[in-house]
C-alpha positions in Angstrom: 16.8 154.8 70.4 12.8 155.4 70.9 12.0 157.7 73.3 8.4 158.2 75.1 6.3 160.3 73.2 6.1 163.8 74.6 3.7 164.7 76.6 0.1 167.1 74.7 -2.2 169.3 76.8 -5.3 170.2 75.0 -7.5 173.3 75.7 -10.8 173.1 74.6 -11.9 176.7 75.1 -15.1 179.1 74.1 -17.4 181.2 75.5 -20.0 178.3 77.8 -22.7 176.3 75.9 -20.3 176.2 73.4 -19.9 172.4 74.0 -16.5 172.4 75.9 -17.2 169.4 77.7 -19.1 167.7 75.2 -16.0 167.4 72.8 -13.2 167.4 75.6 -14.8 164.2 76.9 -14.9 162.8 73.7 -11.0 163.8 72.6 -10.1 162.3 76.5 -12.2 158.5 75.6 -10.9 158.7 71.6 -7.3 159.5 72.7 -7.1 157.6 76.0 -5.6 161.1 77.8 -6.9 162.2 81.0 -9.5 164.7 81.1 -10.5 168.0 83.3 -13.2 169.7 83.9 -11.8 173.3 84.1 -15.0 175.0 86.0 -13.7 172.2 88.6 -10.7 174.7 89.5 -12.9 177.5 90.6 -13.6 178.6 93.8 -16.6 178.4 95.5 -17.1 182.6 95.5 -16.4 182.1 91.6 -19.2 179.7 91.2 -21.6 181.7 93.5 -21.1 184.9 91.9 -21.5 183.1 88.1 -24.7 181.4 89.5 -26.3 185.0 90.6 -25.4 186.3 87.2 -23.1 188.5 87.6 -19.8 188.2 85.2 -16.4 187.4 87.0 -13.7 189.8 86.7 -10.2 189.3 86.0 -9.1 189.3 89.8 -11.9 186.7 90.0 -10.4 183.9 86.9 -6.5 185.0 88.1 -6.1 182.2 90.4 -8.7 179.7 88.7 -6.3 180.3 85.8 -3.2 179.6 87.7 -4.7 176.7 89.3 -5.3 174.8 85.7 -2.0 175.8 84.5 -0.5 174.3 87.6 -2.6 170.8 86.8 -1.5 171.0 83.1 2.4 171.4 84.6 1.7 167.8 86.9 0.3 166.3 83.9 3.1 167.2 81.7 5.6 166.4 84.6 4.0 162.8 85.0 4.3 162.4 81.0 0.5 162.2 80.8 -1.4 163.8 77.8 -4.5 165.5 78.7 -7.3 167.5 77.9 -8.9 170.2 79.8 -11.9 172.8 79.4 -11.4 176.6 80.0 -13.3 179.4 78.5 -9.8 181.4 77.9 -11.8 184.3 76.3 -8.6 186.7 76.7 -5.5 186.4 74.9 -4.0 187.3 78.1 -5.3 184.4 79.6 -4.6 182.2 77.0 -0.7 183.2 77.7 -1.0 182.6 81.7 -2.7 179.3 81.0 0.5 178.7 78.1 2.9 179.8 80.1 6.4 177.9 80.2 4.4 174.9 79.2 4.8 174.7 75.3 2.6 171.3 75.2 -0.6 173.0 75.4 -2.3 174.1 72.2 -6.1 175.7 72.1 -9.0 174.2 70.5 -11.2 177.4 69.9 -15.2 176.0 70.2 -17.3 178.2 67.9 -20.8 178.7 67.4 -23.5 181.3 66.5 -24.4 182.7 69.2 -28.2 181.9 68.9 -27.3 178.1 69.1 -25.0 178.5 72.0 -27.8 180.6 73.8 -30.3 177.8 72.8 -28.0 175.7 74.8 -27.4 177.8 77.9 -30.9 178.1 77.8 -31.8 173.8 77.8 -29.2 173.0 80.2 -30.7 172.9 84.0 -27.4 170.9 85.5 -25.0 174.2 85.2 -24.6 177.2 87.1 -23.8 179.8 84.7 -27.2 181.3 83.4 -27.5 182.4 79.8 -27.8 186.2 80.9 -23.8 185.8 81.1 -23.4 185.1 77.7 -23.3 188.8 76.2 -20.7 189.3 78.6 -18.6 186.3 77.7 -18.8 187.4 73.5 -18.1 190.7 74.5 -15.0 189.7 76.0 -13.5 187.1 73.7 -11.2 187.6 71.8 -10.8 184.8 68.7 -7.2 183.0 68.5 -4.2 184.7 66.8 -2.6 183.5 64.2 0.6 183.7 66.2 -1.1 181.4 69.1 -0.7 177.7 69.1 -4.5 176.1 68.5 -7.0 175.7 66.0 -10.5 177.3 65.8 -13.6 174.4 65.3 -17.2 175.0 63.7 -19.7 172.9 66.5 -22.3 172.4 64.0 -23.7 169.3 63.7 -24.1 166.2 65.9 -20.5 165.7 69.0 -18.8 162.9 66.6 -18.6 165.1 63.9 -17.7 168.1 66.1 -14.5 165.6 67.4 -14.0 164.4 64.4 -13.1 168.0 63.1 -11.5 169.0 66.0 -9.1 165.5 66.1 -7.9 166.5 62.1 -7.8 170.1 62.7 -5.1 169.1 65.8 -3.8 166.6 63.7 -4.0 163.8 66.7 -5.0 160.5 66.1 -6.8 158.0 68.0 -4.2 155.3 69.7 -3.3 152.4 66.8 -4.3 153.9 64.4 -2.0 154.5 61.4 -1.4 157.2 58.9 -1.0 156.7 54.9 3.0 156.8 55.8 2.5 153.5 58.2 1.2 151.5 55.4 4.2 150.8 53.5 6.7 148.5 54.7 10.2 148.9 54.6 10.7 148.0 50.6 8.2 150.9 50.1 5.7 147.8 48.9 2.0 148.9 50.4 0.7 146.2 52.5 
């Protein structure tokens, strides 16, 4: 009996300029999932307060938090795969986003900070100025062994950065085939 693959929810997290839209665009159009744009779910104090530069606190990314966890839950619930940015800096965070939903994996963005402020800097179509991003290193914390996700170098041009990230996830893009589909049932290669 075949059944319907399972439903993946990916997290592309990292502190911003990182490139969290840049690659989750690019797994959403390589894998054919659906993409979100996790700054989407805030609310409009969340944005104002990020845009005067001042750092949000956790009261502030509780419910912006809940809200993409309880997209990720229709997603899953609809059988849709998906891909969605968050920053996630916190392990605590990490486990709200996670929580009761065991389809969702991280894909830790990382970068030298230099480059990323670089970035912050370039952008003009975002609200969160680079002045936030001492605040946002100082309060990562990196992926734990023990947590479900992968940590990915952005150096170098987007393919390459999605590239990485699609073998360190170990997803592949729709029809294609892995060394295992290229034998036939006699164990001939075709």
């Amino acid at each position: 009996m075949n059944r319907a693959p399972r439903a993946q929810i990916v997290v592309v997290m990292g502190v911003s300029g990182v490139g969290k839209t840049t690659v989750a665009k690019g797994l959403s159009t390589v894998l054919g999932w659906t993409y979100a744009e996790g700054d989407a779910f805030h609310s409009e104090a969340n944005v104002a307060k990020m845009a005067a530069g001042t750092p949000l606190t956790d009261e502030d990314r509780w419910p912006w938090l809940r809200s993409i966890g309880e997209w990720m839950s229709a997603e899953i619930a609809a059988g849709r795969s998906a891909v969605v940015t968050c920053s996630a800096l916190r392990r605590v965070y990490r486990e709200l986003v996670r929580a009761g939903r065991p389809e969702v994996v991280f894909c830790h963005l990382v970068a030298d900070p230099g480059l990323i402020g670089d970035r912050m800097e370039r952008r003009a179509d975002h609200y969160m100025p680079a002045s936030l991003l001492p605040s946002q290193l100082a309060t990562l914390e990196p992926l734990e062994p023990d947590e479900p996700g992968v940590e990915v170098s952005v150096d170098g041009e987007a393919a390459q950065v999605i590239a990485r990230a699609l073998a360190a996830l170990d997803l592949q893009p729709p029809g294609t085939r892995t060394p295992r589909d290229t034998r036939t049932r006699e164990g001939n290669t075709r």
